[in-house]
N, C-alpha and C positions, 0 to 999 in steps of 0.2 A: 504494500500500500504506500505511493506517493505521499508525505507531507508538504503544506505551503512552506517550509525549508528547502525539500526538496525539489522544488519547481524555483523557489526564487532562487537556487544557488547554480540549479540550471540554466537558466536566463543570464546571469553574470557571467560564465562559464562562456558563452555564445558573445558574447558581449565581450569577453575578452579583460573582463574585471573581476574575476577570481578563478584559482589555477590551485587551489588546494579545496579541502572539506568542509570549511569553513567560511561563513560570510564574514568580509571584511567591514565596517562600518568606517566610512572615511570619505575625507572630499571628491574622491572619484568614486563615489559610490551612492552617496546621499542622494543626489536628483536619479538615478534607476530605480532605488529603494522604493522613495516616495512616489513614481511612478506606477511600481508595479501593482498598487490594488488595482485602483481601473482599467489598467492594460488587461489584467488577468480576469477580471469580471466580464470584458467586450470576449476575451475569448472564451470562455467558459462557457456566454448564452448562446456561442455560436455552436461548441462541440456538446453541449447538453441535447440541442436539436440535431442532432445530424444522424438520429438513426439508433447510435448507441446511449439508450436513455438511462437516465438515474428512477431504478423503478422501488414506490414506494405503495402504501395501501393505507386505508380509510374503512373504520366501522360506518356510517349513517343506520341510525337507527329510525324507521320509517314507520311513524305511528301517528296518523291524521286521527285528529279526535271526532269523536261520532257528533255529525251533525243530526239537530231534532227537527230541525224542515224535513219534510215528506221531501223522496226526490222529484214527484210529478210537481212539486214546486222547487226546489234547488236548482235542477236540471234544465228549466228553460228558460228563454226569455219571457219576460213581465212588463206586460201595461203598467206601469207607474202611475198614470195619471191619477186615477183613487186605487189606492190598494191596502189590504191590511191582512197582517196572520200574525196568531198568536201560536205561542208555542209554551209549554210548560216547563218551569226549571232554569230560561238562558238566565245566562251572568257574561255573556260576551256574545259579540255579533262581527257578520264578516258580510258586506257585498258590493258587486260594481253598478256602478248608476250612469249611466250619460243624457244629459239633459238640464233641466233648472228645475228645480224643486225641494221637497223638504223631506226629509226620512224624522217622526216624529216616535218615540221608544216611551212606552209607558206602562204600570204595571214596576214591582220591586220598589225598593226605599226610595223613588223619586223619577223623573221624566227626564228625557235628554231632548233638543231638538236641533238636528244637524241638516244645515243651509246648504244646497249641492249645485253647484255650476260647472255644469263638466259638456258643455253642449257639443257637440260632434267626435266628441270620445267618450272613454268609461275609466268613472274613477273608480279610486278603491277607498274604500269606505272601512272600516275596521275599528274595534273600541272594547274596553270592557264596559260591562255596564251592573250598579248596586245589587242586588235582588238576595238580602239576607235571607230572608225568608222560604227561597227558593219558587216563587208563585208563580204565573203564566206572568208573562211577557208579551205586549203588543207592538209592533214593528206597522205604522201606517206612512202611506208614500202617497203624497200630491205634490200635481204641478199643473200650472196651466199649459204647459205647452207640450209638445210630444215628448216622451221621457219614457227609460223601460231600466230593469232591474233585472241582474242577471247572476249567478253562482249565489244566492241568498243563504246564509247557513246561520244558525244560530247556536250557541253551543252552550253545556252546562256548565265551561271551565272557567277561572277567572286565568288571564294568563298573565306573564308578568310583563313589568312595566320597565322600560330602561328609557333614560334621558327623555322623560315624560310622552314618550308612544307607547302603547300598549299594542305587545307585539303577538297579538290574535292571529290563527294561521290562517292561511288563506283558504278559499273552497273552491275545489275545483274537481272534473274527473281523475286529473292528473295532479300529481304538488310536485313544483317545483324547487329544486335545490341548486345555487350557485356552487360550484366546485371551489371555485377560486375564496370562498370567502370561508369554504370549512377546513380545507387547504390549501394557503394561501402560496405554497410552492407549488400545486397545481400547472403543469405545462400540457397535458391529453390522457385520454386512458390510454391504457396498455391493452393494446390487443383485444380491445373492448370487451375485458375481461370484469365483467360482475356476478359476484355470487350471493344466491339468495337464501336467506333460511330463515324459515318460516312457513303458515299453511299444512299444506298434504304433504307438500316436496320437503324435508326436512333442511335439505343442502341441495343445492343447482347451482350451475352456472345460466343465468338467465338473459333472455333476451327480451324482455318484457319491460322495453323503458325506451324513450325518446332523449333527442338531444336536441339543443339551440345553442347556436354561438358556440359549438366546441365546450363550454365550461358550463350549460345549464344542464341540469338531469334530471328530467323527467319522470314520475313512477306512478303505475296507478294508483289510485286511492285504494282499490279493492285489494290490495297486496300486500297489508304492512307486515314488516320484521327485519330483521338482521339484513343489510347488505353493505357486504367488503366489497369495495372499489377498489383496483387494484390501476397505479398512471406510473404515469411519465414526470418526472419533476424538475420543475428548473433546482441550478445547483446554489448552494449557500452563497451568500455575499462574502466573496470577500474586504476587509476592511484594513485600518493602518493597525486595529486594536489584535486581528487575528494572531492569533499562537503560531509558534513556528512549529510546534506538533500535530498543529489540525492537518486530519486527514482528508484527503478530496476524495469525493465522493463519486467519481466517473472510475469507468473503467481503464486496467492498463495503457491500452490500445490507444486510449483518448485522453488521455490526460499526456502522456508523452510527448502531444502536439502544442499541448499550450506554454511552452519556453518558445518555441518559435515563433507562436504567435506576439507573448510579449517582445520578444526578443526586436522584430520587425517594426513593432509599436514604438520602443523605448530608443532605436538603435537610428532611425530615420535621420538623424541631424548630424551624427558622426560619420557614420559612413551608411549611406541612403541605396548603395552596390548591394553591401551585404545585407542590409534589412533589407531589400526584394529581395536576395535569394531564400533567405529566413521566411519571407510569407508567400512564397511560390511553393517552398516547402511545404507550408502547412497547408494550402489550398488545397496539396496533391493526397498530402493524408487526409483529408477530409471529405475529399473527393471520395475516396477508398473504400470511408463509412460510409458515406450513402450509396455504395453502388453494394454494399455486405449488410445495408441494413432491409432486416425483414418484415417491416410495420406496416400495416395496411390497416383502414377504417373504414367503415361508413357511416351515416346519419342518421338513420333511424332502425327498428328493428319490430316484428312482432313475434310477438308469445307465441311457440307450438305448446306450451299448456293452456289450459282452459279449465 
C-alpha cells in the first residue's frame, strides 16, 4: 500500500529534488511541497474515474411510514378547488399543490392555515402538525382558480425538526434518496450492484429501483428493508494537514500514475520538456485503464419479482 510519503517522495525523485528515502524540507523544496496537495487532488479525481474505482458500500434502511389516506385518494390527482378529508390519528402531513389557494388543517390542539402560490408548478407542502390527543384531523383545500392536489398523505408520526423544517417524508409511489448526500464520496454505483433484504426474498440482488441524475435512487414504496448499495467513490482530499502515513486509497496500478501526474503539474516552469514527457506519460497509463476497465450501467431497471 502506497502512502502520501510515498507519492510525495516520488514526485521529488522525478523532479530531481531528492535522491535518497527521505524528504528533504528546504528552499528547493518548499514551493513543490506546498504544491503538491492540489496537484495530487486534480490527479487523483482524474485516476478515481478512469475505470479502476475506489469501491465502497452503504446500509439505507428503506422504511416509508404508513400513510392513513386511502390510496384511491393519495394516488391521484385532486380538484382542489373545495376539497376536504379527514383522517384519524395524523400528527404530520405531506403534499404537492400547484395553483393559489389555501390548505386549511383542523381538528388536534389547534388549526394551521397554509397560503399556496405555486401556479404552473407543484409545491411541496410538508409540516408537522399538534394532535395530542390523537383525534381525526381535517385537511380542507380552496381556491378560486384552477388548482389540484396530488401525492396527499397524512401520517401518524411526528417527525423531527432541524433548523426549524420539519422534515416529514415525502409521499410518493417511489421515495427518493440523494446518494450524494448519504454519501457524500459518492462518484456511481458499482456494477449496479444493490442488495435487498427484506419481504419473501430474504437476501437478493435486486433490480427493482430507478435512477435520476446518476446520484438519485429511487425505490418502491411497497419494498421497505435492508438495502446495501455497493459504488464507486471519489478518493479522500488531500490536504497541507494530511499525514505522511495516510494510505491512498486507489489501487496499485493507479496510484503509480499520480507522481507523474504531479510531477508534470509542479515541474512546468523548470523545465516544461520534461513535465510533457511526465504527462504524456500519464495520459498513456490512463489511457491503459480505460481501455482494462470493465464498468458498464444503465438507467433504469424493472423487478422480475412481483
Amino acid at each position: 500500500m502506497y502512502t502520501w510519503k510515498d507519492i510525495k517522495l516520488a514526485t521529488l525523485q522525478k523532479m530531481f529534488a531528492a535522491d535518497g528515502s527521505e524528504i528533504v524540507q528546504d528552499e528547493s523544496t518548499k514551493d513543490y511541497l506546498a504544491g503538491m496537495p492540489y496537484a495530487a487532488n486534480e490527479g487523483l479525481q482524474r485516476l478515481a474515474t478512469a475505470g479502476k474505482f475506489i469501491k465502497k458500500s452503504i446500509v439505507l434502511s428503506h422504511s416509508p411510514a404508513k400513510n392513513l389516506v386511502p390510496t384511491t385518494i393519495s394516488d391521484v390527482v385532486i380538484d382542489a378547488k373545495d376539497y376536504a378529508v379527514t383522517v384519524e390519528g395524523g400528527k404530520s402531513y405531506y403534499f404537492q399543490f400547484s395553483g393559489i389557494g389555501t390548505a386549511l388543517i383542523t381538528g388536534g390542539d389547534d388549526e394551521k392555515v397554509i397560503s399556496i402560490d405555486s401556479y404552473g408548478t407543484y409545491a411541496e407542502i410538508k409540516g408537522n402538525y399538534a394532535n395530542t390527543a390523537g383525534g381525526p384531523i381535517t385537511i380542507t383545500f380552496a381556491s378560486a382558480y384552477p388548482a389540484t392536489v396530488k401525492n396527499l398523505a397524512v401520517y401518524a408520526e411526528t417527525f423531527p425538526t432541524v433548523e426549524d423544517e420539519d422534515l416529514v417524508q415525502e409521499y410518493g409511489k417511489y421515495v427518493k434518496y440523494d446518494l450524494r448526500k448519504i454519501a457524500p464520496d459518492f462518484y456511481s454505483l458499482f456494477n449496479n450492484s444493490i442488495v435487498y433484504e427484506g419481504g419473501q426474498q430474504t437476501y437478493l440482488n435486486t433490480t427493482d429501483y430507478y435512477r435520476e441524475a446518476d446520484h438519485i435512487l429511487i425505490l418502491p414504496r411497497t419494498m421497505p428493508g435492508m438495502y446495501t448499495i455497493y459504488y464507486n467513490a471519489y478518493p479522500g482530499k488531500i490536504t497541507e494537514e494530511t499525514e505522511d502515513e495516510y494510505e491512498m486509497s486507489l489501487d496499485p496500478e493507479v496510484v503509480v500514475l499520480l507522481p507523474l501526474y504531479m510531477a508534470a503539474e509542479l515541474y512546468k516552469d523548470d523545465d516544461n520538456g520534461i513535465a510533457t514527457t511526465y504527462r504524456n506519460e500519464f495520459e498513456v497509463g490512463l489511457e491503459a485503464l480505460l481501455n482494462t476497465s470493465s464498468y458498464s450501467g444503465k438507467e433504469e431497471f424493472i423487478s422480475e419479482w412481483v
